[in-house]
C-alpha positions in Angstrom: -18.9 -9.8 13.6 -16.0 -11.6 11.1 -13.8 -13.8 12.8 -10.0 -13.8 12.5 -8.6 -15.8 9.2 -6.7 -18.1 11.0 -4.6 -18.9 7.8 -3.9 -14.9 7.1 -2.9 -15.1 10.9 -0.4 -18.2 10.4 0.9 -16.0 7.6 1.7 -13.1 9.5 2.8 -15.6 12.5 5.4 -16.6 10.2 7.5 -13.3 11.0 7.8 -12.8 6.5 7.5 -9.2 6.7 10.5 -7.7 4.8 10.6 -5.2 1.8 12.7 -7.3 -0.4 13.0 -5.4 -3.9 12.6 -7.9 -6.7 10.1 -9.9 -8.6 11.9 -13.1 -8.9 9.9 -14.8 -6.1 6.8 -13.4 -6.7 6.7 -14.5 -10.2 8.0 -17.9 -8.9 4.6 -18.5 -6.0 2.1 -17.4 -9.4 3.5 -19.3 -11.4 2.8 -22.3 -9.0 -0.4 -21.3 -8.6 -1.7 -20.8 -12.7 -0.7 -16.9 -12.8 -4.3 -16.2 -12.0 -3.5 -12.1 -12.5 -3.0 -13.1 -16.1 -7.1 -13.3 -16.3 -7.6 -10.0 -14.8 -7.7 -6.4 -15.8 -5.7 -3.7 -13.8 -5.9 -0.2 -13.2 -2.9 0.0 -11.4 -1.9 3.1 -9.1 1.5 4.1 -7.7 2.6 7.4 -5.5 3.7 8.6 -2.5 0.8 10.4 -0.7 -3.1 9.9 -2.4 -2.4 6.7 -3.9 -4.5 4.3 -1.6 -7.4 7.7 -1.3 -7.2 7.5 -5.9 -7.8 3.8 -5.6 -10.7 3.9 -3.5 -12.0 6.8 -5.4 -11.7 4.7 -8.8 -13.5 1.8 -7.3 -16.2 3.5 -6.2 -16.8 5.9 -9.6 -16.2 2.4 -11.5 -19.2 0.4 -9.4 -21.1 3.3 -10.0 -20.9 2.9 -13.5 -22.3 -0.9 -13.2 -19.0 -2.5 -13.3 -18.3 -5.1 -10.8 -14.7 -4.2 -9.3 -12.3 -5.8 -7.1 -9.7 -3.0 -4.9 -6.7 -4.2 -3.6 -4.7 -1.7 -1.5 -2.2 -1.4 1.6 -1.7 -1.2 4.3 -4.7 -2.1 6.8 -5.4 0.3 9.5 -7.1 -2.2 11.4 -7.7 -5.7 10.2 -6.3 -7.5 6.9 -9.4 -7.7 5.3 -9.6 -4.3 4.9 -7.3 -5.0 1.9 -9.5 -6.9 -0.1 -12.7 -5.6 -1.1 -15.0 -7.5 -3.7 -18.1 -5.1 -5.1 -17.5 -2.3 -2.3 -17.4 -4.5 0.7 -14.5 -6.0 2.3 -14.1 -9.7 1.5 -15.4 -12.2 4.3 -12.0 -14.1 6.2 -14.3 -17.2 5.1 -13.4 -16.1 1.0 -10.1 -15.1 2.3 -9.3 -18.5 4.4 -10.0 -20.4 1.0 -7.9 -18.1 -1.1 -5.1 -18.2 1.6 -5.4 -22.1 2.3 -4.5 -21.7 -1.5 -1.4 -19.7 -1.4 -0.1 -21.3 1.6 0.7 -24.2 0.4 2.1 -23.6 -2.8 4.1 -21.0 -0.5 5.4 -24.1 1.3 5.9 -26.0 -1.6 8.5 -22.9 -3.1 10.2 -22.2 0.2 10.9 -26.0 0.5 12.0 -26.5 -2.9 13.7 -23.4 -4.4 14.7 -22.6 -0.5 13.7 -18.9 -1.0 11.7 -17.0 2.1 8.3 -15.7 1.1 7.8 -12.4 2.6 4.4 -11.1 4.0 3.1 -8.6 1.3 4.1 -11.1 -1.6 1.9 -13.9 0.1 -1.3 -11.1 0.3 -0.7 -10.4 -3.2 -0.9 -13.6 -3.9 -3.8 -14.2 -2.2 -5.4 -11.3 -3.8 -5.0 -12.4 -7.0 -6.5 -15.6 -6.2 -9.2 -14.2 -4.1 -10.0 -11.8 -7.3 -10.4 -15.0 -9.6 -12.7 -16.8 -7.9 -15.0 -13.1 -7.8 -14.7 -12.8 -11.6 -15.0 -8.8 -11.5 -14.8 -6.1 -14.1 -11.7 -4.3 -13.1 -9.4 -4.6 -10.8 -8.2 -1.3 -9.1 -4.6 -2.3 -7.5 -2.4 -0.1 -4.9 1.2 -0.6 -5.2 2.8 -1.4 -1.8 6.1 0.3 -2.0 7.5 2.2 -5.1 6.4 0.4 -8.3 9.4 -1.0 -10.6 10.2 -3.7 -7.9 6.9 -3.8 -5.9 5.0 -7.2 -5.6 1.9 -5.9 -7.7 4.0 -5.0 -10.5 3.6 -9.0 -12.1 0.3 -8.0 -13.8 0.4 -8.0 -17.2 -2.8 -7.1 -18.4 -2.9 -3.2 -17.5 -6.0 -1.0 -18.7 -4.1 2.2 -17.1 -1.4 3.5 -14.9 -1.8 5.9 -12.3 1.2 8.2 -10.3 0.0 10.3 -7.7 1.5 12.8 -6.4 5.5 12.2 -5.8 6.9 13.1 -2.3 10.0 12.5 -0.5 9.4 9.0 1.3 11.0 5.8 1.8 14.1 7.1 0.6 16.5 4.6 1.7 14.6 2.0 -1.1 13.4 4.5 -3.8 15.9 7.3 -4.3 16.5 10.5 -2.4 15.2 12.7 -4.8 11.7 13.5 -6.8 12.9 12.8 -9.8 14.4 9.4 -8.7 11.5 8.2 -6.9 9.1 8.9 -9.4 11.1 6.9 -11.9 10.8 3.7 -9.8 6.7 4.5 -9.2 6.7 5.1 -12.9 8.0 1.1 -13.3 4.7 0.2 -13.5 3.8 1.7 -16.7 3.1 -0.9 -19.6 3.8 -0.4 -23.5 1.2 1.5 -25.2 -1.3 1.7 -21.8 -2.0 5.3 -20.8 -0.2 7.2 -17.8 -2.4 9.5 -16.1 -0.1 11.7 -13.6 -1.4 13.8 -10.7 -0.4 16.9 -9.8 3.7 16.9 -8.8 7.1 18.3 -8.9 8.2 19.4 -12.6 11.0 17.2 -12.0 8.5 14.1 -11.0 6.4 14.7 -13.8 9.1 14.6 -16.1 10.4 11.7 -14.9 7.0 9.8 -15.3 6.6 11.6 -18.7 10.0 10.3 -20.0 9.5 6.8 -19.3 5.4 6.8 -20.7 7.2 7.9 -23.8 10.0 5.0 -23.9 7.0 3.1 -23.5 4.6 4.5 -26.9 2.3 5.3 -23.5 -0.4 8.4 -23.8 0.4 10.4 -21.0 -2.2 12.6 -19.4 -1.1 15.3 -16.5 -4.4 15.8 -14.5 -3.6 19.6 -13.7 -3.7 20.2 -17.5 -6.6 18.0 -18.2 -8.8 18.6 -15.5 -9.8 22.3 -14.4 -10.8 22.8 -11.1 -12.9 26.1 -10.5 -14.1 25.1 -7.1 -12.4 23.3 -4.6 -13.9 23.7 -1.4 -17.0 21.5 -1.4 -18.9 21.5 -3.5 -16.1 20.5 -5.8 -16.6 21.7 -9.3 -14.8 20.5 -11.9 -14.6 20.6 -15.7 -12.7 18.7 -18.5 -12.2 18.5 -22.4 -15.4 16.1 -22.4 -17.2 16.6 -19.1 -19.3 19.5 -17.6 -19.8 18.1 -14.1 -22.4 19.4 -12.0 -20.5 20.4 -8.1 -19.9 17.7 -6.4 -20.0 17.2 -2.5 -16.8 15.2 -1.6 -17.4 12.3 0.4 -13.9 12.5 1.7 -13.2 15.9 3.9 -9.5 17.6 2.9 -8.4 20.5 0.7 -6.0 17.6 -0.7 -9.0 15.7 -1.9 -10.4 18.4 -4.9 -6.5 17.4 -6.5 -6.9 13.4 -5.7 -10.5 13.9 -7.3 -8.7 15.8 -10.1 -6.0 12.4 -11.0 -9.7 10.4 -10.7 -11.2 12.6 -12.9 -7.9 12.7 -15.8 -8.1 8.8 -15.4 -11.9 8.2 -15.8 -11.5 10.2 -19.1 -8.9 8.1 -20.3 -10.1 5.1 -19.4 -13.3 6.2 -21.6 -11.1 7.2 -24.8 -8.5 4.6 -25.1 -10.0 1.7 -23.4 -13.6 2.5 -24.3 -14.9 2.3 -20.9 -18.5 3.2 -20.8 -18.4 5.9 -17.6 -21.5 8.5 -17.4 -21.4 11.9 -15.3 -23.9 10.8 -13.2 -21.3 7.5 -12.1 -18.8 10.0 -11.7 -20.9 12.0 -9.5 -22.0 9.6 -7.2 -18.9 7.6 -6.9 -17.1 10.7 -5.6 -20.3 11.4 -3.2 -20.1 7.7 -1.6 -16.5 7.0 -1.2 -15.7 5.7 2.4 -11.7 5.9 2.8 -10.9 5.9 7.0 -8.3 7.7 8.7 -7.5 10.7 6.2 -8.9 13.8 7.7 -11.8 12.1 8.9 -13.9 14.4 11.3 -15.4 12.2 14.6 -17.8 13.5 17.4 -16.4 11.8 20.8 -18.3 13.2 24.1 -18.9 16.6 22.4 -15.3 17.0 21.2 -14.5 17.1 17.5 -11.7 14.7 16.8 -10.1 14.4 13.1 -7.8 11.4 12.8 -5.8 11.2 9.5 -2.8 8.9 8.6 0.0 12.0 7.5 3.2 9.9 8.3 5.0 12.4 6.2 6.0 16.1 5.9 3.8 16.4 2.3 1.2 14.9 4.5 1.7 16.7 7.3 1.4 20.1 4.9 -1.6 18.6 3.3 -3.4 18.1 6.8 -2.4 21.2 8.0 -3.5 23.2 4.9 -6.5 21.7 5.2 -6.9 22.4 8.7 -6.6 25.9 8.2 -8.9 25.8 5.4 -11.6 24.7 7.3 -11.0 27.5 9.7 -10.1 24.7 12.8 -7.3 26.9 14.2 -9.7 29.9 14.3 -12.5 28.4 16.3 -10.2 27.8 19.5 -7.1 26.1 20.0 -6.3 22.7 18.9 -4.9 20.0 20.3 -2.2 17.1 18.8 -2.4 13.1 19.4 1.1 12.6 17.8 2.9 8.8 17.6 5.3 8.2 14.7 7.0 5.1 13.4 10.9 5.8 14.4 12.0 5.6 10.6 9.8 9.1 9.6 11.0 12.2 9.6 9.5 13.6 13.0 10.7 16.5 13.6 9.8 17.7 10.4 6.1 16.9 10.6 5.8 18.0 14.1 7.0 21.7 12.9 4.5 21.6 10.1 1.9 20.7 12.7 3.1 23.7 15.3 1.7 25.6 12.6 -1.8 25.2 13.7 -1.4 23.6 17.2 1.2 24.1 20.2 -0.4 21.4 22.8 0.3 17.7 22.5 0.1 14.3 23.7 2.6 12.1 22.4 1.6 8.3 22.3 3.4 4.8 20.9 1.7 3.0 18.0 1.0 -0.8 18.2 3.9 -1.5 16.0 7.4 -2.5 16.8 8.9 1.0 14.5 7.2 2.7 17.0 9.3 5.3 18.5 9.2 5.7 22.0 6.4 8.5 23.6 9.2 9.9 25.3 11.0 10.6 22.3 8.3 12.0 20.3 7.4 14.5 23.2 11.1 15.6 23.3 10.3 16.3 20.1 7.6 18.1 20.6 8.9 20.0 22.5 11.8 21.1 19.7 9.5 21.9 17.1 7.9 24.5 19.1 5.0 23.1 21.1 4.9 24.9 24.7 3.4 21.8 26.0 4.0 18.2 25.4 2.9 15.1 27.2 4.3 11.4 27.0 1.2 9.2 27.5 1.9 5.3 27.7 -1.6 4.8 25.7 -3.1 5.7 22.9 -6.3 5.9 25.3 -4.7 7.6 27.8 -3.9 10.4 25.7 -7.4 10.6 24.6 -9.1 11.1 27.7 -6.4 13.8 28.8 -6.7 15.8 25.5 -10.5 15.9 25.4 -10.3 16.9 29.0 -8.2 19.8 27.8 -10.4 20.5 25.0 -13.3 20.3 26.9 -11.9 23.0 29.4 -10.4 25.0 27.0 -12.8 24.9 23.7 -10.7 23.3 21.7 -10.5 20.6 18.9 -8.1 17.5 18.6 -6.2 15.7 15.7 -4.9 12.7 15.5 -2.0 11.9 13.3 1.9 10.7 12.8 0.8 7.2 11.3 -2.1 5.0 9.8 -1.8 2.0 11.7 -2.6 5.5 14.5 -5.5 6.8 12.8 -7.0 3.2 12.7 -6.4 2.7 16.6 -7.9 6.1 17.1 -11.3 5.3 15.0 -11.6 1.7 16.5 -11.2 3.8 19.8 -13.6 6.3 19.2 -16.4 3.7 17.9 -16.0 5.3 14.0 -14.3 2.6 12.1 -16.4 2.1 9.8 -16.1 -2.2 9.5 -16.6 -4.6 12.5 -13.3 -5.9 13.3 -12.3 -8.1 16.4 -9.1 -6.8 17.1 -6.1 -5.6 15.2 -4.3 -7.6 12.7 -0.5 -7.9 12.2 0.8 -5.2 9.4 3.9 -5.0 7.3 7.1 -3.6 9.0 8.8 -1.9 6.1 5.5 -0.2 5.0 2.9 2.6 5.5 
């Protein structure tokens, strides 16, 4: 088992956790350290809701296809090196002390000198980009944190392709209150002459993303019209203008999945044709078979009980897990169950009525963050959005025992959901997280 990074932990000991829109500083710490992004290449993905899932999907197609890859994405369920993976594995805290030991000190050196503050995601950045260096991949496939314009990944220069998944009202107080307006800022990241490959969205988002890909001379590619789904239940099958693929059986479980597939799919094929990327069917195929992305829909056998944990902090999230919920015909094999905790800044009463949909029994529960709204609360809640029972539980383990008991008696099934820091406490819990970790790491405030 890994040991802690101590240096990551002094990081996040530091308190520099803020969402601070702006560049400025970021630029500043790379430019102390040589601008090691500069000697990279990016795929670079921004969205609301399948961004991280599109990321990991890319990675995995891409190592298929013999290229060595680098992913950086956010946040961590569980530990920080989940955030950091080097040739689909994350990287070891002894790759990630040396990288940090790096950054640290020239993050000294700045806040010293220039007497600016540092803040948490700029320093991982940072060390990702130096971290990625010293690996000398391929590609790097990069997840934005928060929006895209003024997000900390948006320094790179040397872009292959960007990526907007689908657009959804989130984060509003930072990135507009309306599609339109937030997919402009996730549509910052595109680069002059670089092609924009847009997942499925709101007319208004797409629009938005279209209009600033052509104020760029960027191809833009909508993966709804160039990827034609005929299947997508699993097996997923899946054509475009220069792929015949045989069905593929989705790694990751979800009706959402077939459309994050689709964005992979619309990328891969623009990746081939204006960056002449070498990217066989059979890599395509496999890396779509092989992806391992925790905590979204993710099905778990605990004592007999079926369990899915997924991260849906958000009502398109929420409708996403419930669809696919209902897809898979949960509701109509018994009752099911809710494991609800919510970060106070969400919209709760919204997902909770989405989720009534499907289940009217739940166990409300805090997350280990300090957003976290109060169990109390959520239950009220609950209660509000149509539940006929709700319970306040002080633990996330607590809750557990007392749903499966329920389900147990009753022959029913249990979801976890409301947040991703959550899902990864439920699948360290439940002995299904799927890397060895010695206990959770500090995350980001401002983000999920």
């Amino acid at each position: 088992m890994q040991q802690q990074s101590s240096l990551l932990e002094r990081l996040a000991a530091r308190r520099r956790y803020g969402m601070r829109p702006g560049l400025e500083t970021t630029r500043a710490l790379l430019d102390a350290l040589g601008n090691p992004q500069d000697s990279l290449k990016f795929i670079h993905v921004a969205g609301t809701n399948g961004k991280g899932t599109v990321t990991a999907m890319l990675d995995s197609v891409l190592r298929s296809a013999g290229y060595r890859v680098c992913r950086y994405t956010s946040p961590h369920l569980v530990s920080l090196a989940e955030r950091f993976f080097v040739d689909g594995a994350p990287a070891s805290f002894e790759e990630l002390d040396a990288a940090a030991d790096t950054v640290f000190a020239a993050v000294e050196t700045l806040e010293r000198e220039k007497k600016v503050e540092v803040t948490f995601f700029e320093c991982l950045t940072a060390v990702a980009f130096v971290l990625f260096v010293r690996a000398k991949p391929d590609l790097v496939v990069m997840e934005t944190g928060l929006g895209g314009r003024l997000d900390a990944t948006n320094v790179v220069k040397t872009v292959l392709a960007c990526v907007i998944t689908r657009i959804g009202l989130d984060h509003c107080e930072w990135l507009g209150s309306t599609h339109a307006a937030i997919a402009e800022e996730k549509a910052g990241i595109i680069k002059p002459g670089r092609p924009v490959i847009c997942g499925a969205m709101p007319e208004s988002a797409k629009e938005a993303v279209q209009r600033v890909a052509s104020l760029n001379g960027a191809p833009f590619y909508s993966s709804p019209d160039c990827v034609s789904a005929h299947k997508t239940s699993s097996p997923f099958v899946a054509t475009t203008a220069h792929r015949n693929l045989p069905p593929i059986n989705l790694s990751l479980a979800g009706a959402f999945q077939a459309e994050n597939a689709m964005t992979v799919l619309a990328t891969i094929d623009a990746l081939v044709k204006d960056c002449g990327l070498d990217i066989p069917d059979h890599a395509v195929v496999a890396g779509l078979e092989h992806v391992v992305w925790p905590g979204r829909c993710q099905r778990v056998k605990h004592d007999g009980i079926t369990i899915i944990v997924d991260g849906a902090h958000n009502p398109d999230g929420a409708v996403a897990l419930r669809d696919s919920l209902h897809r898979a015909g949960v509701d109509a094999n018994g009752p099911v169950g809710l494991v609800a905790g919510f970060c106070g800044d969400k919209d709760v009463l919204a997902n909770l009525r989405i989720m009534s949909a499907i289940s009217t029994r739940g166990w409300a529960v805090p997350i280990q963050n300090p957003r976290s709204l109060d169990p109390g609360a959520v239950a009220e809640r609950m209660l509000m959005s149509g539940f006929s029972e709700a319970e306040s539980c002080s633990s996330l383990e607590a809750a557990l025992a007392r749903a499966c008991a329920w389900a147990r008696a009753a022959g029913g099934t249990l979801v976890v959901c409301g947040s991703l820091f959550l899902a990864g406490e439920a699948l360290v819990t439940l002995g299904a997280f799927p890397w060895e970790v010695r206990r959770p790491d500090d995350n980001e405030l401002t983000l999920q």
